[in-house]
N, C-alpha and C positions, 0 to 999 in steps of 0.2 A: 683177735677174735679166732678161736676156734673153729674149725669145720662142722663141728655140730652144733653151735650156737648160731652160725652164720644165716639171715635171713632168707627161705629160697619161698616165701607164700605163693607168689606166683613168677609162671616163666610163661613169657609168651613170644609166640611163633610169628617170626615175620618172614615172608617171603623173601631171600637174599636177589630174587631176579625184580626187586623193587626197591631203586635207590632211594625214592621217598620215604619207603617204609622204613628203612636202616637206618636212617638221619631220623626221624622221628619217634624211633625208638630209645634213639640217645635221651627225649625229653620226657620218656614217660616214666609212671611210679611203678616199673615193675622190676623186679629182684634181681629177673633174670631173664637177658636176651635169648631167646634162638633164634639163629639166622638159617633159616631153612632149606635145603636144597634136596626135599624129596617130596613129602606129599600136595609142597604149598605150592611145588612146580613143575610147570608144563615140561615135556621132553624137549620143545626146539628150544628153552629156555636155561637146560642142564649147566650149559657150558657159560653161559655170559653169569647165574648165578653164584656158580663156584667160585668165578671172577671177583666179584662182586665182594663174595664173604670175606675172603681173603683178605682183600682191598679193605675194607672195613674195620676188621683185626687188626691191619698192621695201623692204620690209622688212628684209631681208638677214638675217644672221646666220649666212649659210655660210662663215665664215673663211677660209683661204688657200684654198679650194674653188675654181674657177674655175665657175658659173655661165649655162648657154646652155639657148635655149628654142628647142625643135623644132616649127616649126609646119606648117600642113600647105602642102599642093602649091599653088602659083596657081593651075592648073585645076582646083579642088573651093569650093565652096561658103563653106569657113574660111579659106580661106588670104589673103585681102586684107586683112580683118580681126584675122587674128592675126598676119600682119606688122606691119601698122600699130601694132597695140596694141602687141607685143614691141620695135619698133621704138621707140617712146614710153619703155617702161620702162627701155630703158638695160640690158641685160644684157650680159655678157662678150661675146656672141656670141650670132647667130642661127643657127641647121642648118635649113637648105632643104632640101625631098629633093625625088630625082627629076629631080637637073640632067642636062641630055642635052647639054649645049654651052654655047656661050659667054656665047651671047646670054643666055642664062636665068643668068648670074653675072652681065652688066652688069643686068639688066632687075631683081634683086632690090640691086645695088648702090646704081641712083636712089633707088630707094627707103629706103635706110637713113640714119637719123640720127644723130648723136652717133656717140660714139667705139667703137660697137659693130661688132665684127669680124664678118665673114660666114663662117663653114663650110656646107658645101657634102655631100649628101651623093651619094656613086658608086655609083648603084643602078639603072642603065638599061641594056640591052643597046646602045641607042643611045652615051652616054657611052662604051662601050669602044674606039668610033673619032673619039671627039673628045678625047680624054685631055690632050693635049698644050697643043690650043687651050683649054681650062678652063682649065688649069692656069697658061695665061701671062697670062692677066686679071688675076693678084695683082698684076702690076707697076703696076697704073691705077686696082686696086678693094683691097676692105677682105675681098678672100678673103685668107682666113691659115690652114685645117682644111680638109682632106678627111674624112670618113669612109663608109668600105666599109659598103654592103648589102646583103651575100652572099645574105639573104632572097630579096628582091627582085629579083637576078639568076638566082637558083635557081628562081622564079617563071615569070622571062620566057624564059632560055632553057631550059625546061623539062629542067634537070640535077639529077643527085642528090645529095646532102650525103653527103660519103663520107667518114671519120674525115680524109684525107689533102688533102680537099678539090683532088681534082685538078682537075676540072673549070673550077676557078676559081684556081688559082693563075697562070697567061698574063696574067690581068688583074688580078690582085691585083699583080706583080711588074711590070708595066707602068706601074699608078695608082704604087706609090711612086717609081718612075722619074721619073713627068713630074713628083711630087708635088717629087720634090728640085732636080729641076733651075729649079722656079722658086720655093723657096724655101718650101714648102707643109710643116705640119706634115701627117700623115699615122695615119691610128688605124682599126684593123682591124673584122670586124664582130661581132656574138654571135655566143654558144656558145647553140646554143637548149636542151639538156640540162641543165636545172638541178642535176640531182644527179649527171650522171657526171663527177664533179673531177678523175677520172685523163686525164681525152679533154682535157677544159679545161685540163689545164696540156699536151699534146702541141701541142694550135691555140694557146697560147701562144707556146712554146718556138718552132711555124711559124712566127708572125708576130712574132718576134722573129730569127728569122733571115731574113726576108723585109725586112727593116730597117722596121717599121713602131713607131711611137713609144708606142704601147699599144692598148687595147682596149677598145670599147663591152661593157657587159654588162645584163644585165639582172636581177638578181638578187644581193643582198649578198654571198651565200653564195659568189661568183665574186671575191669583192675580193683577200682574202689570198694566193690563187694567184697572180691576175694583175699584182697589183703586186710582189710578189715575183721575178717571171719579165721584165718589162719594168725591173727595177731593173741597174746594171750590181754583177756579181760584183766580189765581193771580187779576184780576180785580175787583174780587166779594170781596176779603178782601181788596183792598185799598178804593172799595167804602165804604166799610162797616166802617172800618177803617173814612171815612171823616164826615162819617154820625154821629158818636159816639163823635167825634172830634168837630163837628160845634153844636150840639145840647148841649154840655160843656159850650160852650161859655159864657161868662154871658150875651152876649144882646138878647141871647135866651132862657134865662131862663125861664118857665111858659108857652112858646110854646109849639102849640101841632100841628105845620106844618112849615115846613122854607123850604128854598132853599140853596140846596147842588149841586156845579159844573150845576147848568142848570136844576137842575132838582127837584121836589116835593119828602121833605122827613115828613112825618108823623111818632108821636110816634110809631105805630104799625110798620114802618122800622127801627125804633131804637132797638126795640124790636128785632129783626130780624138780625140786623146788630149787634149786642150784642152776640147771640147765637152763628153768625157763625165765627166770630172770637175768640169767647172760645173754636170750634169746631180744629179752622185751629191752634189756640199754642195748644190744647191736640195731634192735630197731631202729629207736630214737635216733640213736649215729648215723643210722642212713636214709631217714627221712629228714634229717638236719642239713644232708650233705648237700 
């Protein structure tokens, strides 16, 4: 499976100063663990959680799970030491937050070891005019993940969380712009409502049509909507599936436009239609697992 076919709909945040939570994250349907050691946790808890995260990674037992440890800022008190330590432990991936530019992607790259990939998280009003420059560090560094901090933006530029999230759509639609143009997976921010599930599949449905690859959550209870809503339909693979299919053909061979069911398919929907059917068998693979 390739990096960009690999399932990430949703990632969600467990508390690493909660060994129930870590053990019970092993059993759920989500993509992908973060084991958290900044905003999910209290300061007298910094230190037993880094434990915690660690202990967990070397341990494993999260199956096709992808596995990354959110540690805190460089500028706070944890965060040299929960790099280093997370950095030791070898997880899928580290989530830095609070990157505002470039420098702060090359500055946590030195510092990583082993074959562990850096995500990166977009949560600074600063970052909303360095987008691009973040963004083209992958070509040099082990960033491979963005993920949106609508919190956090809603914090600094003192804006309101409005069902339709206008306020923040300019830069939600910009982060996945530069995110693709250099090859950046891309995964949206929480739904802070734990119980209103009809709002949670709408900020889905946005951030599935804003082209983002899934969604941070914070809460089980958000799993079934959300990967459900980042899965492709049934419709979208049997197109995809005819497009892949007619463009085979040999009297189509050397085209670079045909007609598929009624409708205009160009190479760049081949391309397309390619991706997302290695997207919908990597499903299947790991909802079998």
């Amino acid at each position: 499976m390739t990096d960009a076919a690999r399932p990430r709909r949703s990632a969600l945040y467990m508390p690493a100063s909660n060994l129930k939570a870590i053990e019970k994250a092993k059993t759920l349907a989500c993509d992908v663990v973060i084991l958290d050691l900044e905003d999910a946790v209290a300061p007298e808890a910094k230190e037993v959680a880094r434990q915690q995260a660690v202990a967990a990674v070397k341990a494993g037992g999260f199956g096709r799970r992808e596995v990354v440890i959110r540690v805190n800022g460089r500028d706070t008190p944890y965060g040299a030491a929960d790099f280093e330590a997370a950095s030791a432990a070898g997880p899928d991936a580290i989530l830095v937050p609070k990157v505002n530019d470039a420098d702060d992607v090359r500055f946590y790259d030195a510092a990583l070891k082993g074959k562990t990939r850096l995500w990166a998280m977009i949560e600074t009003a600063k970052s909303a005019f360095h987008l691009w420059d973040i963004a083209s560090t992958a070509k040099d560094t082990r960033l491979s993940t963005w993920v949106m901090g609508v919190n956090d933006l809603a914090k600094e530029m003192r804006a309101r969380q409005t069902p339709q999230r206008e306020a923040f759509q300019p830069i939600l639609s910009l982060a996945v712009a530069a995110a693709r143009g250099s090859g950046l997976s891309i995964l949206d921010g929480v739904h802070n409502d734990i119980e209103d599930l009809e709002a949670l599949e709408a900020v889905c449905r946005q951030g599935v049509d804003l082209g983002f690859d899934g969604k941070t959550l914070i809460h089980p209870k958000h799993l079934e909507i959300c990967n459900r809503v980042f899965s492709p339909t049934e419709g979208e693979i049997a197109w995809a599936r005819a497009v892949i299919e007619a463009f085979a053909l040999p009297e189509n061979a050397g085209k670079g436009a045909i007609r598929v069911d009624g409708k205009m398919a160009e190479l760049l929907h081949l391309a397309q239609a390619e991706r997302l059917v290695a997207v919908a068998e990597a499903i299947v693979t790991a909802e079998a697992a």
